[in-house]
C-alpha positions as CSV (number, residue, x, y, z in Angstrom):
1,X,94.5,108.7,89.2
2,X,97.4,106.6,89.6
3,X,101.2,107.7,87.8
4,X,101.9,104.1,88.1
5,X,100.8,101.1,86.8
6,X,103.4,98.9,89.4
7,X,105.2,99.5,92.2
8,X,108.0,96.9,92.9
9,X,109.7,96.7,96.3
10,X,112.3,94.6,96.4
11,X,115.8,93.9,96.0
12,X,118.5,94.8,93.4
13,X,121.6,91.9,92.7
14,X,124.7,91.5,90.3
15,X,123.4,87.9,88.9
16,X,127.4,86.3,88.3
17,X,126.4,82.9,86.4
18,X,128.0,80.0,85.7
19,X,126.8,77.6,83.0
20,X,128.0,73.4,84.2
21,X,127.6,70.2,83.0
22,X,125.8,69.3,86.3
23,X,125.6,71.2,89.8
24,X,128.2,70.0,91.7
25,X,127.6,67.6,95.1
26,X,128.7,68.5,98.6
27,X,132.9,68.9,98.3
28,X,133.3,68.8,95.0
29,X,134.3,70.9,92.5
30,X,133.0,71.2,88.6
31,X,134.5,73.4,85.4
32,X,132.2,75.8,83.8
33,X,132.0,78.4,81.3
34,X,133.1,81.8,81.3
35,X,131.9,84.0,84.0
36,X,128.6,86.3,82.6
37,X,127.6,89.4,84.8
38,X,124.1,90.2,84.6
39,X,121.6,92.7,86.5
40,X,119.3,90.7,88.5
41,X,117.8,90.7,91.8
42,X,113.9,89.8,92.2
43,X,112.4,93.2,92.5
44,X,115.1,94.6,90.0
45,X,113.7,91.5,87.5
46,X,109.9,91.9,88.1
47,X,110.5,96.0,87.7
48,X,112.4,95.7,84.2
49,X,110.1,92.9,83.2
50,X,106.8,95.1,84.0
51,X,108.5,98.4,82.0
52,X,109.3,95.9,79.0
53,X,106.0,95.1,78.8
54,X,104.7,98.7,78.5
55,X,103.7,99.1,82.8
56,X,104.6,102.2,84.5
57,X,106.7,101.3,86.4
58,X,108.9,102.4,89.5
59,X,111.1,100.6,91.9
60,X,111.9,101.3,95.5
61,X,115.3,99.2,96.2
62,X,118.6,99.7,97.6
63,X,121.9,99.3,96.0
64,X,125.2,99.7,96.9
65,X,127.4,102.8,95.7
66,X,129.5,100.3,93.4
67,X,129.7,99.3,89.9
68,X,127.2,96.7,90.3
69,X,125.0,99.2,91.7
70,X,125.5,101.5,88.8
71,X,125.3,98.3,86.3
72,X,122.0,97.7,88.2
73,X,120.4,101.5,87.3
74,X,121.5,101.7,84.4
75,X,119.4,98.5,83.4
76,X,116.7,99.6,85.6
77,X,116.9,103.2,83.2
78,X,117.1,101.2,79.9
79,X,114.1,98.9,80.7
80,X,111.7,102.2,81.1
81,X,111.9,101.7,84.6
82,X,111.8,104.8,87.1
83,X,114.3,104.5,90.1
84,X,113.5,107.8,91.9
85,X,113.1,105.1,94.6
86,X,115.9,103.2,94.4
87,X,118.5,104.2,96.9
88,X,122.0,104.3,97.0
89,X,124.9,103.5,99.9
90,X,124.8,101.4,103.0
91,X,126.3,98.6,101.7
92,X,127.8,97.1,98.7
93,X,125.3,95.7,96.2
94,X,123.6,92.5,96.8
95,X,125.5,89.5,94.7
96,X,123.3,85.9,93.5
97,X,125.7,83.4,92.7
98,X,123.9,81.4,89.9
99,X,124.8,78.1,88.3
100,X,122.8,76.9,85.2
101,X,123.2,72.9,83.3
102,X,122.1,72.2,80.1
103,X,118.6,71.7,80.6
104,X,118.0,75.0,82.1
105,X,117.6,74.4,85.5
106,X,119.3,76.8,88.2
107,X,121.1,77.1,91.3
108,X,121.4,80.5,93.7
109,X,123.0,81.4,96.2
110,X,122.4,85.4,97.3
111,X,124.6,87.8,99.5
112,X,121.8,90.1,100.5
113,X,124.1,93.1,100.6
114,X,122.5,96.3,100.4
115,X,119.0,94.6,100.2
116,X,119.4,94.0,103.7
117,X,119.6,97.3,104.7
118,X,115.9,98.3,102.3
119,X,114.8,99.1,106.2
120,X,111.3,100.2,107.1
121,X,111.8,103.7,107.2
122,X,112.7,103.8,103.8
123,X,109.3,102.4,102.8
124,X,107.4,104.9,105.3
125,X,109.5,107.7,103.7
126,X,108.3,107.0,100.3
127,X,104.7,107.4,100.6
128,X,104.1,109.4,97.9
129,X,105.3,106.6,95.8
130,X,102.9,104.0,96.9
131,X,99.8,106.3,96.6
132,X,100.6,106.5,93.6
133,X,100.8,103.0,92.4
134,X,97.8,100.6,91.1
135,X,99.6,97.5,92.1
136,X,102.3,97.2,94.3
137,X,104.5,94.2,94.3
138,X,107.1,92.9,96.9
139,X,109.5,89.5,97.4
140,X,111.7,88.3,100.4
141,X,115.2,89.2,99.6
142,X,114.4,92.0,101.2
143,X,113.6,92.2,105.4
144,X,110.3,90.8,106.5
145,X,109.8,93.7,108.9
146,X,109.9,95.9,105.5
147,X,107.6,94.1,103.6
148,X,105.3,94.3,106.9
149,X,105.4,98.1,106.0
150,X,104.8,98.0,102.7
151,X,102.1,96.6,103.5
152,X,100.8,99.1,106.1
153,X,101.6,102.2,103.9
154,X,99.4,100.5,100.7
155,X,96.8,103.0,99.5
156,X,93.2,102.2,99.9
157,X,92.6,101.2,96.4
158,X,96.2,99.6,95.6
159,X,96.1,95.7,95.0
160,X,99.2,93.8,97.2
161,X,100.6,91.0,95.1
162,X,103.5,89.2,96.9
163,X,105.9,86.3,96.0
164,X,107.9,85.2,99.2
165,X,110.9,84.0,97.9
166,X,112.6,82.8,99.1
167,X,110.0,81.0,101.7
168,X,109.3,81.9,105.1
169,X,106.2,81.9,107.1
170,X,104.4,85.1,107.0
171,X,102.5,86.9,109.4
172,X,98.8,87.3,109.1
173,X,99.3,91.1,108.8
174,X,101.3,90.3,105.5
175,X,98.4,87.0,104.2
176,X,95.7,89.1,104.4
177,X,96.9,91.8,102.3
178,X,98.0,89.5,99.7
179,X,95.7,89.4,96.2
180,X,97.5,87.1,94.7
181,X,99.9,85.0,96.9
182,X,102.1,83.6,94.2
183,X,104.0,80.5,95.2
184,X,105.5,77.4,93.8
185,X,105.6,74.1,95.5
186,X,108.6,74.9,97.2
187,X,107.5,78.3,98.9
188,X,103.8,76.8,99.0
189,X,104.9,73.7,101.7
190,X,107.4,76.2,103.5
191,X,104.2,78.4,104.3
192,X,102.4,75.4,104.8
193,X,104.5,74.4,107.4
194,X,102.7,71.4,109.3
195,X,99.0,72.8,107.6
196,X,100.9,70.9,104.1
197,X,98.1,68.3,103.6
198,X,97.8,66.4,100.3
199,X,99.5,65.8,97.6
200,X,97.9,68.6,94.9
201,X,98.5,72.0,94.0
202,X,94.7,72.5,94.3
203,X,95.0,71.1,98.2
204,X,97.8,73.7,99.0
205,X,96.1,76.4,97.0
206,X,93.1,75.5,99.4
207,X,94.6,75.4,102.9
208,X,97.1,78.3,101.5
209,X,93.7,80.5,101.3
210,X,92.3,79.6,104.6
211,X,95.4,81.8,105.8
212,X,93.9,84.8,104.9
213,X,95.2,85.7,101.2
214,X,92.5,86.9,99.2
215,X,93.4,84.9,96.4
216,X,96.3,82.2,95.6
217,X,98.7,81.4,92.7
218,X,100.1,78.4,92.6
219,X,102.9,78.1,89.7
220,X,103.8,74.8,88.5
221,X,106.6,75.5,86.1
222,X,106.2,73.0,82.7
223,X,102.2,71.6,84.1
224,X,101.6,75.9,83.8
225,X,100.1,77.2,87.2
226,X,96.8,77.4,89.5
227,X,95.1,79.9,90.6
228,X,92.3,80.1,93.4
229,X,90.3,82.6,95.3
230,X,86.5,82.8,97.1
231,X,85.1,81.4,93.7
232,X,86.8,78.4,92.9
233,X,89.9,76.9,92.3
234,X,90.8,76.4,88.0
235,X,94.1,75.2,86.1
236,X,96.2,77.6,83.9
237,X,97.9,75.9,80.9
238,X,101.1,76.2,79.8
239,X,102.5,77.0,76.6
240,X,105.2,74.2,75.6
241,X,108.9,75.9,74.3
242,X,112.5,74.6,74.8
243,X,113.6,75.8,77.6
244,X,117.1,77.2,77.9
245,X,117.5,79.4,81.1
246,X,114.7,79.7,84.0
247,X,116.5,82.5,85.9
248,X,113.9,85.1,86.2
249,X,111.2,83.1,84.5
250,X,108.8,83.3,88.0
251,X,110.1,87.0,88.2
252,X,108.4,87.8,84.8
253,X,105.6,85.8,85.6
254,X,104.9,87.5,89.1
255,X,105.1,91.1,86.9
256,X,103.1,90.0,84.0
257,X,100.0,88.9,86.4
258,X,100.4,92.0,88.5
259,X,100.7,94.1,85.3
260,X,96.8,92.6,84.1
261,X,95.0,92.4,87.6
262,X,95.9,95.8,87.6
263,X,94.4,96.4,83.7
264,X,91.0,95.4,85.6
265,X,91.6,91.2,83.7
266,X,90.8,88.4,86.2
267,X,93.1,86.2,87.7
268,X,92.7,83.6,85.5
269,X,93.0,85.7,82.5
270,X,96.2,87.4,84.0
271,X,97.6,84.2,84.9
272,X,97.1,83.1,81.3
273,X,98.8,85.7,79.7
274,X,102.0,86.0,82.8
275,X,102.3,81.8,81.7
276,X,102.9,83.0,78.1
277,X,105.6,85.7,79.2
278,X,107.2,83.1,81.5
279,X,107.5,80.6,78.4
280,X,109.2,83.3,76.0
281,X,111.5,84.3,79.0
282,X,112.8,81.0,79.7
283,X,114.0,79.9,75.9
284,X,116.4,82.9,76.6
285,X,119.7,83.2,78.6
286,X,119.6,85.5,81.6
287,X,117.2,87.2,83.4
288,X,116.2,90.7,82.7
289,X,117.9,90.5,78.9
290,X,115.4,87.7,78.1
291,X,112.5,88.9,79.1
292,X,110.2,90.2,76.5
293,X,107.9,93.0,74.9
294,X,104.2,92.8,74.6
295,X,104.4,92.5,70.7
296,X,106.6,89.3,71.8
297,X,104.3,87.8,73.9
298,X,101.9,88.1,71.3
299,X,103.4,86.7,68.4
300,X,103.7,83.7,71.1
């Protein structure tokens, strides 16, 4: 019934990264290594790391008629992915400025660029595309009045799985379709706003579903993640490696989990198994070069 496993909306960067000592304070200024130019972008990264795990997969994005942009398809292409909805032109291609220290951890700092202009329209013109899709998947680096579409043009049987990074509150239009909402702590007290009551994920995965989203996922880096819906609220463990990069890690996650719930597994069990493609993609550098195959994840 369906020509695709995943549908990603969402935006398309040049990831430029930096690797420091430390992040540098307010004023001053740090050496690092040598510049490394990656393709990036979180719907880009959750599209390549769905194809590289044997999804169909297509993405509906915008990029800029540049060399990034054509860095970007051409990555897109090589992952398996199918771009007959990326578009081209509008603006030059979106740019995250990334820094990364020793211990993996990341700063980023985005130029939306042609992700800006992903506009409504484009998502009501590509209808065929979403009735085709299983899952669809979508992120915030894009407009919020476009992901409001996307979520109005979803097919009657599609599942909506949506990770609002970065953070802003949503409308209820926009909760209510969401099966999961994936958050960290981060994005989960932004949405809180003044609702952010206690101290533990399972509190925020709590109040988070009294929103509307049919069910919550509540990622908790190294302590693995939560996940929560009408029948209870259960842990998901994580798999201990040494970590060299996180860019992209919640990316691969996010695709992993939509990939499963839309393989018929349950949340938890899709949770599980996205945890285990997180943990091989974050003992490699970059984002969509380290994310890995299903025969990977399995000899994890």
């Amino acid at each position: 019934m369906y020509d695709y496993d995943l549908l990603v909306v969402g935006s398309a960067n040049a990831d430029l990264v930096i690797g420091v000592e430390r992040r540098p304070g307010a004023g001053e200024t740090v050496l690092g290594s040598d510049l490394a130019v990656h393709p990036g972008g979180k719907g880009a990264n959750q599209a390549a790391a769905a194809a590289r795990l044997g999804a169909r997969t297509a993405l509906l994005a915008r990029v800029g008629d540049d060399a990034y942009g054509r860095l970007l398809l051409d990555s897109q292409r090589s992952a398996g992915v199918d771009t007959v909805g990326v578009l081209v032109g509008g603006a030059p291609t979106g740019v995250a400025l990334i820094t990364v220290d020793p211990s993996g951890d990341n700063s980023i700092v985005v130029s939306p660029g042609a992700n800006g202009r992903l506009a409504p329209e484009d998502v009501s013109a590509a209808g065929s595309l979403f009735h085709a899709s299983r899952v669809v998947s979508a992120q915030l680096e894009i407009p919020l009045e476009t992901v409001v579409e996307v979520v109005r043009n979803l097919a009657p049987e599609s599942r909506f799985v949506l990770n609002p990074s970065p953070p802003r509150p949503l409308p209820r239009e926009v909760l209510a379709a969401c099966d999961p909402l994936i958050v960290n702590e981060h994005e989960a007290k932004v949405i809180l706003g003044s609702a952010a009551v206690g101290d533990s994920p399972e509190d925020w995965a709590r109040i988070l579903l009294a929103k509307g989203p049919r069910s919550v996922v509540v990622t908790l880096g190294a302590e693995g993640a939560l996940v929560a819906s009408a029948e209870g609220v259960s842990r998901v463990p994580s798999v201990k490696v040494s970590a060299v990069d996180t860019t992209g890690a919640g990316d691969a996650f996010t695709a992993a989990l939509a990939c499963r719930l839309g393989a018929g597994e349950s949340l938890a069990e899709a949770a599980a198994y996205a945890a285990r493609v997180g943990a091989v993609t974050v003992t490699r550098e970059g984002a969509q070069a380290s994310f890995p195959t299903a025969a990977e994840v399995a000899e994890l």
